[in-house]
N, CA, C and O atoms as CSV, one atom per row, in Angstrom:
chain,resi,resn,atom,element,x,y,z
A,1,UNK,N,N,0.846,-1.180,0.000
A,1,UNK,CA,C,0.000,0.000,0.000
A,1,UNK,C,C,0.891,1.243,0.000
A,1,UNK,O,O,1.592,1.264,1.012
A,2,UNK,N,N,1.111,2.409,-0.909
A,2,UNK,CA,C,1.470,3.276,-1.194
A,2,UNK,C,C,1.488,4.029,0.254
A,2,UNK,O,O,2.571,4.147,0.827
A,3,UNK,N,N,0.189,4.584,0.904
A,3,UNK,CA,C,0.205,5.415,2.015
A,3,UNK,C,C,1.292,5.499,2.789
A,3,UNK,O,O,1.783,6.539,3.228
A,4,UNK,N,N,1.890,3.763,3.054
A,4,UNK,CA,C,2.412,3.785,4.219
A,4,UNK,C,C,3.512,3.843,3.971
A,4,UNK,O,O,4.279,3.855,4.934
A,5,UNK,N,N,4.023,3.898,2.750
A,5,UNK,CA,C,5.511,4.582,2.438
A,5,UNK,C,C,5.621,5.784,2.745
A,5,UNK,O,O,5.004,6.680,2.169
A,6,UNK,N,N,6.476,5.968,3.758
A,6,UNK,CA,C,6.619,7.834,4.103
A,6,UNK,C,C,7.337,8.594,3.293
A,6,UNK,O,O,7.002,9.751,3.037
A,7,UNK,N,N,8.772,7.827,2.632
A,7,UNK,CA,C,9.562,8.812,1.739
A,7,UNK,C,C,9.135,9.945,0.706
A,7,UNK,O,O,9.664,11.052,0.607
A,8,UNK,N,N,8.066,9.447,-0.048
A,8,UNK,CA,C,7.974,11.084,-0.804
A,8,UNK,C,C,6.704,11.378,0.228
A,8,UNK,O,O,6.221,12.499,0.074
A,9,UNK,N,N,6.359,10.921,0.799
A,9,UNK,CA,C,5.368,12.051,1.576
A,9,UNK,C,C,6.224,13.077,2.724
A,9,UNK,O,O,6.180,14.302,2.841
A,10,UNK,N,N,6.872,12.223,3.369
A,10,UNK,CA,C,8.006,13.422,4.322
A,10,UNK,C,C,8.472,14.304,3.550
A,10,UNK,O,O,8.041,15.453,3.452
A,11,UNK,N,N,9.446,13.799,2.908
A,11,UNK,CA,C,10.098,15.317,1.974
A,11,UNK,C,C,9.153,16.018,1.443
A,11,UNK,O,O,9.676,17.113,1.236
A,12,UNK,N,N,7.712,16.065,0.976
A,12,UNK,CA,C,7.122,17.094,0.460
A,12,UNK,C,C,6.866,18.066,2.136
A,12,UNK,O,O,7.198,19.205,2.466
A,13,UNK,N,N,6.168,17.005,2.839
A,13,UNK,CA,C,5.929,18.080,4.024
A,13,UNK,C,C,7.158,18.541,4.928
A,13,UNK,O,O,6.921,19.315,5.855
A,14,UNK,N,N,8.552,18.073,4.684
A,14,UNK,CA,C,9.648,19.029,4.956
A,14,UNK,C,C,9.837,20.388,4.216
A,14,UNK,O,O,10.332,21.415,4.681
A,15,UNK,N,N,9.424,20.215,3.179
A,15,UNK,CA,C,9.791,21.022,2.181
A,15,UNK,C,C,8.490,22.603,1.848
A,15,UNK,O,O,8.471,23.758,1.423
A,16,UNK,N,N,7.534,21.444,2.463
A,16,UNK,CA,C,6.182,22.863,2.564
A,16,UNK,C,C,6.755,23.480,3.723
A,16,UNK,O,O,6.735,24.711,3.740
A,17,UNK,N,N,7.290,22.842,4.749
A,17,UNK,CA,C,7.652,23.531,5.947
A,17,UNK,C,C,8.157,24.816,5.941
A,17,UNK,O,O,7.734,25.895,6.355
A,18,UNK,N,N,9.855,24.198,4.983
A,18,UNK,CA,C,10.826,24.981,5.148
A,18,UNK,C,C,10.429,26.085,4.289
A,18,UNK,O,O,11.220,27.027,4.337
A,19,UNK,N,N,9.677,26.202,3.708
A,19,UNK,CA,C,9.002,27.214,2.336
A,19,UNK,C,C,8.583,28.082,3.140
A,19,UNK,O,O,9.039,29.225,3.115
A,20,UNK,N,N,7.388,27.600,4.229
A,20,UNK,CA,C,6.644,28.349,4.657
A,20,UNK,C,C,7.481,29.205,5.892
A,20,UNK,O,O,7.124,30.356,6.141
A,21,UNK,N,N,8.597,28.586,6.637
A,21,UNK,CA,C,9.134,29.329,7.317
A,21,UNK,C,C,10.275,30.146,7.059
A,21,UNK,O,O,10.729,30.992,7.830
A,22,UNK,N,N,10.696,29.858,5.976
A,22,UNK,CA,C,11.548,30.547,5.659
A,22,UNK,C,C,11.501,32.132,4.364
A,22,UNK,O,O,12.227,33.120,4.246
A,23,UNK,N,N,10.360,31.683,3.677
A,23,UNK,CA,C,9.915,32.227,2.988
A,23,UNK,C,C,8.713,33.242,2.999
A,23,UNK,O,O,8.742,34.446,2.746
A,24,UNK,N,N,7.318,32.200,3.466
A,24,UNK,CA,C,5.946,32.963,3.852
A,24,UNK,C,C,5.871,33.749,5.014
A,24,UNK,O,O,5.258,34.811,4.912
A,25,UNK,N,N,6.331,33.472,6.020
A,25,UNK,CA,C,6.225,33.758,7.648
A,25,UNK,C,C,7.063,35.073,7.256
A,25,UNK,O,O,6.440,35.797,6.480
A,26,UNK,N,N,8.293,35.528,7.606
A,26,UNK,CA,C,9.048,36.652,6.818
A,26,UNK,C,C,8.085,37.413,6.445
A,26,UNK,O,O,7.558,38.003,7.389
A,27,UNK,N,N,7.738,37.585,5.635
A,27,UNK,CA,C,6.886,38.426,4.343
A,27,UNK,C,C,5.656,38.483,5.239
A,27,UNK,O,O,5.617,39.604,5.746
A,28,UNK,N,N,4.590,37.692,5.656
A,28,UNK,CA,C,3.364,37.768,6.556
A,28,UNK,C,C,3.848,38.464,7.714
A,28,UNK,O,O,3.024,39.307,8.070
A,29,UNK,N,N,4.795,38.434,8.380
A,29,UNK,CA,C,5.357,38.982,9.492
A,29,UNK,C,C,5.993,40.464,9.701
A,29,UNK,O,O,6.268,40.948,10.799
A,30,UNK,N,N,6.202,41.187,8.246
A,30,UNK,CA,C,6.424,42.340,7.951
A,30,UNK,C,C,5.402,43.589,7.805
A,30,UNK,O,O,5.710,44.777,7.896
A,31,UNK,N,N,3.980,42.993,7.531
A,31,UNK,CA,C,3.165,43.585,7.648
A,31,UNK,C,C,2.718,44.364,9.078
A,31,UNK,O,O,2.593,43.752,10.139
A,32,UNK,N,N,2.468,46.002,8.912
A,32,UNK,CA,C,1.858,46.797,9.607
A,32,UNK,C,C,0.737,46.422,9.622
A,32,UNK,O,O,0.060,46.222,8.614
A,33,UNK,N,N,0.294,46.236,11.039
A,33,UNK,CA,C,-1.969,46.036,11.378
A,33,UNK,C,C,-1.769,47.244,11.399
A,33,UNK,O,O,-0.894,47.980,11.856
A,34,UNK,N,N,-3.206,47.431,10.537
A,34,UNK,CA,C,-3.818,48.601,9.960
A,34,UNK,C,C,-4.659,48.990,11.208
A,34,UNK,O,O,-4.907,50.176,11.426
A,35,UNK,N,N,-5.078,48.049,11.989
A,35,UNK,CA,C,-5.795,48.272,13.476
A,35,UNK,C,C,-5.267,47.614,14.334
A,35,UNK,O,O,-5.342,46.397,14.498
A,36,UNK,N,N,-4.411,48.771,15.236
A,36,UNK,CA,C,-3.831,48.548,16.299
A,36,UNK,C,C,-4.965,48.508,17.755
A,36,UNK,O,O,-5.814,49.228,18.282
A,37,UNK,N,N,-4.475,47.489,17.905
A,37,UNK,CA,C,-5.636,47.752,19.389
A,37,UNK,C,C,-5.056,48.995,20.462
A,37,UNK,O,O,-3.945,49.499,20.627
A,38,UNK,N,N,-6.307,49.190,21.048
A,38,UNK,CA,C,-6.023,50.132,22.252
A,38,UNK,C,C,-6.496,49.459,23.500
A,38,UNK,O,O,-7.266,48.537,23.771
A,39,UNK,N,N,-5.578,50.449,24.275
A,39,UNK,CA,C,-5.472,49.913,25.835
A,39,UNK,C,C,-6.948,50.810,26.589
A,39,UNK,O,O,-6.717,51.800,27.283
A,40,UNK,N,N,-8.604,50.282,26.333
A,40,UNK,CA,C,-9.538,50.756,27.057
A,40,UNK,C,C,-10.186,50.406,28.289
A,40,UNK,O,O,-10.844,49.375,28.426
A,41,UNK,N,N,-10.012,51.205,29.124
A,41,UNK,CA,C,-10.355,50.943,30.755
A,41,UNK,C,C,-12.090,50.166,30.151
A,41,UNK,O,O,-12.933,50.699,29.429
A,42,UNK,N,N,-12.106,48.970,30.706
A,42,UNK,CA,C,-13.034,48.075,30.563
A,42,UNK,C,C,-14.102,48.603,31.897
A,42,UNK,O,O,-13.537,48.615,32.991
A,43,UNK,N,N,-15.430,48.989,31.891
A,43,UNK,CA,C,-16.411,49.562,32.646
A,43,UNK,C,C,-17.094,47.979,33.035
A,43,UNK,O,O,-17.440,47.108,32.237
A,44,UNK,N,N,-17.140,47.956,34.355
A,44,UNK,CA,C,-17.567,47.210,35.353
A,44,UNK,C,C,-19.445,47.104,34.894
A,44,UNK,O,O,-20.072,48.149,34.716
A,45,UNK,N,N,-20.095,45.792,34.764
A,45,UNK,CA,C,-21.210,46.015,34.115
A,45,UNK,C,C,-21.818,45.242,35.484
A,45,UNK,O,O,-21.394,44.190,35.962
A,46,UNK,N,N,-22.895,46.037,35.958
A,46,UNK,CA,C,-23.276,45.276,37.439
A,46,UNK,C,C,-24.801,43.982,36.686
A,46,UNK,O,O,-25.844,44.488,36.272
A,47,UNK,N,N,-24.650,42.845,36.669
A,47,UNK,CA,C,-25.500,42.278,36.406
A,47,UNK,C,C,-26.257,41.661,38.010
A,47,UNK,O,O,-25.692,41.461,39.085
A,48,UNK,N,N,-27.829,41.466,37.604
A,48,UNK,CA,C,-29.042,40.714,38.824
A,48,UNK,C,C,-28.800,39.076,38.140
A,48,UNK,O,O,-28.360,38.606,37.091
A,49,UNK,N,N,-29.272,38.658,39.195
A,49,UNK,CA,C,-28.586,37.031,38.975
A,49,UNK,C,C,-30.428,36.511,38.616
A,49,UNK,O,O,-31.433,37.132,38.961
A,50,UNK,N,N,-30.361,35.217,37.844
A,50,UNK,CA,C,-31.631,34.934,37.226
A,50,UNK,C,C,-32.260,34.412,38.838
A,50,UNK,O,O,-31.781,33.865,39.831
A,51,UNK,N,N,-33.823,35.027,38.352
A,51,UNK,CA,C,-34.673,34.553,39.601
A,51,UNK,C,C,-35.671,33.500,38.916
A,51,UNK,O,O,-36.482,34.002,38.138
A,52,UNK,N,N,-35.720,32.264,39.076
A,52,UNK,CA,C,-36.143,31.267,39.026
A,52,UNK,C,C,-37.452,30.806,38.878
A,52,UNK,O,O,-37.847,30.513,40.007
A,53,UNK,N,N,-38.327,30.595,38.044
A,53,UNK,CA,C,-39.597,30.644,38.628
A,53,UNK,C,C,-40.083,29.519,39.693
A,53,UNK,O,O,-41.073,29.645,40.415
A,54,UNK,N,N,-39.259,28.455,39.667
A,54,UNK,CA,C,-39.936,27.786,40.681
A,54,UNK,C,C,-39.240,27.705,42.134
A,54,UNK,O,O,-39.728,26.982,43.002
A,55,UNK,N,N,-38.331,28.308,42.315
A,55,UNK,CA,C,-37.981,28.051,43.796
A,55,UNK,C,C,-38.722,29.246,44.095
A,55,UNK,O,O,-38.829,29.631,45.259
């Protein structure tokens, strides 16, 4: 059964690896976010707790 030969299946997924880290990641990783988050004081929201109808 083909599957269970690993040789050309490893080297392709070594090879997507090294592509992607050496190549894609770089380049994806150079990019400026266009939306920077901000640091907003988060407001305390007072919630009533559910009242039950049968107890």
């Amino acid at each position: 059964m083909p599957q269970l030969n690993p040789h050309p299946w490893f080297s392709i997924m070594m090879t997507s690896w090294l592509i992607f880290l050496l190549i894609i990641q770089p380049k994806l990783l150079s990019f400026i976010p266009t939306n920077n988050p901000h640091n907003n004081l988060q407001t305390n929201i007072k919630t009533q707790p559910w009242i039950w109808p049968w107890t």
